[in-house]
ZAMARGU-4260 file (C-alpha; in steps of 0.2 Angstrom, whole numbers, plus 5000, padded with zeros to 4 digits):
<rodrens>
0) 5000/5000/5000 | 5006/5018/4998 | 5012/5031/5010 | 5018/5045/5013 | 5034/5039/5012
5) 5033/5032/4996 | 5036/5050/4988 | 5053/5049/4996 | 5070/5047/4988 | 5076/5029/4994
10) 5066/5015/4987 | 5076/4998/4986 | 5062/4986/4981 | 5051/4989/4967 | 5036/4988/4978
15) 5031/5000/4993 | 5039/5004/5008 | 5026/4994/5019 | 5036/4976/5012 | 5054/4970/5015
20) 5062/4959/5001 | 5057/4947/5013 | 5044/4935/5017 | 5051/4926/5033 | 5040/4931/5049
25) 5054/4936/5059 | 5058/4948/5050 | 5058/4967/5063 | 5063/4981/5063 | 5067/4986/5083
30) 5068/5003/5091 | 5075/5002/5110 | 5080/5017/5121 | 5087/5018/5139 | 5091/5030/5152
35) 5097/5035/5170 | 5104/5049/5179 | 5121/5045/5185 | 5118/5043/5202 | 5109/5025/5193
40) 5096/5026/5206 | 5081/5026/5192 | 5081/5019/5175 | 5069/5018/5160 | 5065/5005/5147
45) 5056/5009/5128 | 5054/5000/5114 | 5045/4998/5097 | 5042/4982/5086 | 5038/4984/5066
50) 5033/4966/5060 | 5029/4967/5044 | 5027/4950/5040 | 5015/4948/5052 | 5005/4965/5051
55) 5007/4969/5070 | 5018/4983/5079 | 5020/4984/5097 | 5031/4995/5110 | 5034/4995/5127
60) 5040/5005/5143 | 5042/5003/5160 | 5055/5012/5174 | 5063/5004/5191 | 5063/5015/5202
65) 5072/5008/5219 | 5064/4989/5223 | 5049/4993/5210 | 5046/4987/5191 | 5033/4998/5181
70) 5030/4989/5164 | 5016/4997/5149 | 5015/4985/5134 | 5004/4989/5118 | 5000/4979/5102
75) 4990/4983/5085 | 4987/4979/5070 | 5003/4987/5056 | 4989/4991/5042 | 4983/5002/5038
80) 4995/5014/5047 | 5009/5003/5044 | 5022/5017/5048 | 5016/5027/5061 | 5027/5024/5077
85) 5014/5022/5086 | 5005/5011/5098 | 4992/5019/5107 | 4997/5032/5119 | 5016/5029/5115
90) 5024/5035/5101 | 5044/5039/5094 | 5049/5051/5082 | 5064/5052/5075 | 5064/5072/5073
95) 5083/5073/5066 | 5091/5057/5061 | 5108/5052/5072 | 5102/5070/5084 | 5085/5070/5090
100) 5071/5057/5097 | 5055/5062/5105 | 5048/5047/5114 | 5032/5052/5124 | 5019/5042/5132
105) 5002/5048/5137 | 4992/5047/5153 | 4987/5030/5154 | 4982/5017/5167 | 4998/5011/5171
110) 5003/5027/5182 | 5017/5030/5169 | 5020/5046/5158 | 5033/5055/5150 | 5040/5068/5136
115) 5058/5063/5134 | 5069/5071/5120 | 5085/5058/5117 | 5102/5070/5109 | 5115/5062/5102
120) 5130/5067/5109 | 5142/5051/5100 | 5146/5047/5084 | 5135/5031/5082 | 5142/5013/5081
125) 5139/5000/5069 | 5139/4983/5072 | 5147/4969/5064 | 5134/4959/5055 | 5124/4947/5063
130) 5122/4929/5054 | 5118/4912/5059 | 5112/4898/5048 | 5103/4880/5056 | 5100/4865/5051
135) 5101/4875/5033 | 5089/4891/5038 | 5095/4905/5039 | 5089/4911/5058 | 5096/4928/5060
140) 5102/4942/5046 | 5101/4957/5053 | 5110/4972/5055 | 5111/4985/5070 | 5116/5001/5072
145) 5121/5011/5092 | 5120/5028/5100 | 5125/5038/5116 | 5119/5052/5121 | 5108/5063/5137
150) 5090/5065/5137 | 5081/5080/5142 | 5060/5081/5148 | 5051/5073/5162 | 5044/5058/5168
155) 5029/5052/5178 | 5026/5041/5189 | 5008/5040/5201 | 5007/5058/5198 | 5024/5062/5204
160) 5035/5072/5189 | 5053/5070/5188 | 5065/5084/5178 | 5077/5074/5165 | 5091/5086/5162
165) 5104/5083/5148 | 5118/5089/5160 | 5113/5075/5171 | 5103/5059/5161 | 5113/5049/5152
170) 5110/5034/5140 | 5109/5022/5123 | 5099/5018/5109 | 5100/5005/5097 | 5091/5003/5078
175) 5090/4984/5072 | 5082/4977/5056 | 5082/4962/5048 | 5078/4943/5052 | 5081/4944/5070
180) 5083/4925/5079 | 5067/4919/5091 | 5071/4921/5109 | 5058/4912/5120 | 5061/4908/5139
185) 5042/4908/5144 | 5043/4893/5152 | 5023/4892/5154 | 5022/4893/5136 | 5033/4876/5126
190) 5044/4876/5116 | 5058/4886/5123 | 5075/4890/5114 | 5089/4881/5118 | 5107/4889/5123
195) 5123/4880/5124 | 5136/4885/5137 | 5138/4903/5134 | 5142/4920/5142 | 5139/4935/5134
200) 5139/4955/5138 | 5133/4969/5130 | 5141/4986/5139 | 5139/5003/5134 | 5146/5018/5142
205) 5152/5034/5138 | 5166/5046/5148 | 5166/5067/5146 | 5173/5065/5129 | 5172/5048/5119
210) 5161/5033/5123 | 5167/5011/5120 | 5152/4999/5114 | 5157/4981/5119 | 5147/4967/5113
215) 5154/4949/5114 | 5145/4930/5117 | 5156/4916/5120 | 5154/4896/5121 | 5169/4894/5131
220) 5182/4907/5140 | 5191/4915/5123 | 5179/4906/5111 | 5170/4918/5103 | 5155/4915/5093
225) 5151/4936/5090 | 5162/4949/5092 | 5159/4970/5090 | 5162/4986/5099 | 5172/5002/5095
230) 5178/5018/5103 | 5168/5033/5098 | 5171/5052/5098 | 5160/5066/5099 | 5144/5068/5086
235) 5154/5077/5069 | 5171/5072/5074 | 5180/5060/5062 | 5182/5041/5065 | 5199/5036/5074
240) 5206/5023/5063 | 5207/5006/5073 | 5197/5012/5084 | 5184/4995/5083 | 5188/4981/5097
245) 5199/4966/5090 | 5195/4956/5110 | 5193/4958/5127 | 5194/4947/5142 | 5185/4949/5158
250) 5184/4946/5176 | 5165/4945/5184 | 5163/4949/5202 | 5143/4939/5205 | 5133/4946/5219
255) 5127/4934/5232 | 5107/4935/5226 | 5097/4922/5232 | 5086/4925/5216 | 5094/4926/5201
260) 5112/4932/5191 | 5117/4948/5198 | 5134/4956/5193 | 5142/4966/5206 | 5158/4973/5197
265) 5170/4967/5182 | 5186/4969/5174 | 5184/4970/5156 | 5201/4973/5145 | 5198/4980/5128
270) 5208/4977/5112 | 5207/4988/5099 | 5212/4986/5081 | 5226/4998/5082 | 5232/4987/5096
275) 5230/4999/5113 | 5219/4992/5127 | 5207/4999/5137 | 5206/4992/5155 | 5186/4996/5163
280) 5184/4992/5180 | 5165/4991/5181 | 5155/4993/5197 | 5136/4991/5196 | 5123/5003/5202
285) 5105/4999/5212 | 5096/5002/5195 | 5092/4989/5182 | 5077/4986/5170 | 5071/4970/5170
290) 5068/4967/5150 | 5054/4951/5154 | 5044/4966/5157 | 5046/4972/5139 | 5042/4954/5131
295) 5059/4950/5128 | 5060/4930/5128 | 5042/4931/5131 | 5030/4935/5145 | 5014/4925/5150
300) 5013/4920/5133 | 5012/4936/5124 | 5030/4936/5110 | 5036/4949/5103 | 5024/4951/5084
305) 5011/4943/5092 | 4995/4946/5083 | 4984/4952/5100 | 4971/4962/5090 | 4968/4978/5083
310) 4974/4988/5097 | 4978/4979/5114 | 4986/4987/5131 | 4991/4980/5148 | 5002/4984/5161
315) 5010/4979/5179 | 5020/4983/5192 | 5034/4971/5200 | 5042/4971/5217 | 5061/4966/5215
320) 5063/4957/5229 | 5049/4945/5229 | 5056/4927/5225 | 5042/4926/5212 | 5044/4939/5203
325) 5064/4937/5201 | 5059/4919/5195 | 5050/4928/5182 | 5062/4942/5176 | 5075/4929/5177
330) 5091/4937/5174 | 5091/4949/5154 | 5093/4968/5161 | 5099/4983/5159 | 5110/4985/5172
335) 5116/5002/5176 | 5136/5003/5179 | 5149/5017/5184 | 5163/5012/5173 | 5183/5019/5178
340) 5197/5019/5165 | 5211/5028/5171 | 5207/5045/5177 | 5189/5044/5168 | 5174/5038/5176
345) 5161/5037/5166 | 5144/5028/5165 | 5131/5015/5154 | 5122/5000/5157 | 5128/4980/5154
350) 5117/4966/5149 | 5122/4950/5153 | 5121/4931/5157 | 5131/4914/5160 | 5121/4898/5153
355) 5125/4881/5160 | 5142/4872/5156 | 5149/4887/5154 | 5168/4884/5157 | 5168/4898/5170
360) 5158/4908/5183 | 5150/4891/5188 | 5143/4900/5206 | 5127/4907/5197 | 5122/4893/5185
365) 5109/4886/5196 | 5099/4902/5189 | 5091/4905/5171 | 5104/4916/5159 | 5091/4924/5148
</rodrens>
């Protein structure tokens, strides 16, 4: 069907810009955002699906605030507004492409509001590709781009609005499209995916002057299956050369939680390509988002680009040190971190787990990775 954007420069299909060259079903197109002041005492979760394969586009949000979880969730029907970043009352627009992202959510019956601008501050990273092939499918192609930068706005939560000030709100986004593998750790809801040993971490974080993205999932210690990151400068500035990472090696500190995985610090060091290192001593703060509460891996079996009407919206609200819940999050988060390197402190989030036969870190196994 046409839209607007189909009067566009940029077509690179000879059909409209509501298809992809591509009729596999896990084909998406994912917006995410996160932020926190840097005291990492509150964080915020937001997301947006388009699944055009499947005619359905949903988003979430949610914030932790101290021991509580608030999670908004929303699904509808792609046509026939099929690219309208939209669900409901939440809605992201991209007012300047790499600079400026308004992501606002209306009152609602969740207790949860905002009008947050992101601002690039970083040049953005692009990752290596992303490729797996199984028993002769092709499971993942995809591609996905990173940002740092601050926010500015406010938030809401039970009436109670909170200033978000660039000088003090830090945080990420990412952009991902293509065939994106099935995650689904909804126990209630058979068949779940099955992981071999692995440990993997995803870490952003950015210092007064440059930022260092560094993604890496291994099957055993120095085995890597997926490798990328990079040192970035200032939005405009241009690219050092070798500045992408060539390895790292790490040293996780767990936390003694009763519940689930829970890193309390880590020593990464970082290769680059030009072959200098960057040594992070990481120590992780009260904040982190929980990302069950945004259907990632699955939640009460609701998947990500499942069909749930012409609009449907729920929401909840977890308390983070009931066993129950923790058995539910499991372990995926964005984890807030204060980050030292040298003389520079600086400040992000981690996502991370360690699945079973993992040749390392055996103390937290017991608990679900994902």
């Amino acid at each position: 069907m046409l839209t607007a954007q189909d009067d566009l420069i940029g077509h690179q299909l000879p059909t409209t810009f509501d298809h992809v060259g591509n009729s596999d079903p896990a084909w998406m197109e994912r917006l995410w955002y996160t932020g926190h002041p840097k005291a990492g005492d509150v964080i915020f979760d937001i997301g947006l699906g388009y699944h055009p394969n499947r005619n359905v586009m949903d988003a979430f949000a949610g914030v932790t605030i101290g021991l509580r979880q608030i999670n908004f969730r929303a699904s509808r029907r792609l046509r026939p507004n099929p690219l309208e970043t939209a669900v409901g009352p939440l809605k992201i627009e991209v007012l300047e492409g790499l600079k400026r992202h308004r992501l606002s959510l209306a009152p609602n019956e969740s207790g949860l509001s905002f009008d947050i601008e992101f601002l690039g501050t970083l040049n953005a990273h692009e990752e290596e590709p992303h490729f797996r092939r199984r028993n002769g499918r092709v499971t993942e192609h995809m591609a996905r781009g990173q940002q740092l930068g601050a926010y500015r706005g406010w938030i809401e939560v039970d009436g109670q609005r909170r200033a978000i000030e660039p000088q003090g709100w830090l945080g990420q986004r990412d952009h991902s499209w293509g065939i994106r593998a099935e995650m689904r750790t909804d126990e209630a809801h058979p068949p779940v995916t099955f992981y071999p040993p692995f440990f993997y971490a995803w870490t952003t974080v950015q210092f007064a002057n440059k930022g260092l993205h560094v993604f890496f999932k291994e099957r055993a210690p120095g085995e890597f299956i997926y490798l990328s990151g990079e040192e970035v400068l200032p939005l405009g500035e241009k690219p050092r050369a070798g500045s992408r990472m060539a390895g790292v090696s790490h040293e996780i500190q767990w936390s003694n939680d009763p519940h689930g995985q829970t890193v309390a610090s880590a020593t990464f060091d970082v290769k680059l390509d030009d072959g200098s290192q960057r040594l992070l001593s990481i120590r992780t703060l009260p904040a982190r988002y929980f990302l069950k509460g945004g259907l990632y891996g699955g939640l009460n079996g609701w998947f990500h680009g499942d069909d749930k009407g012409k609009l449907h919206v729920e929401h909840d609200r977890w308390h983070l040190e009931d066993p129950a819940t923790r058995k539910l999050a499991r372990t995926l988060c964005d984890h807030v971190i204060e980050v030292r390197m040298g003389d520079e402190v600086g400040y992000g989030i981690m996502e991370y787990g360690v699945g079973k036969g993992y040749a390392k870190y055996e103390q937290v196994q017991q608990h679900p990775p994902i």
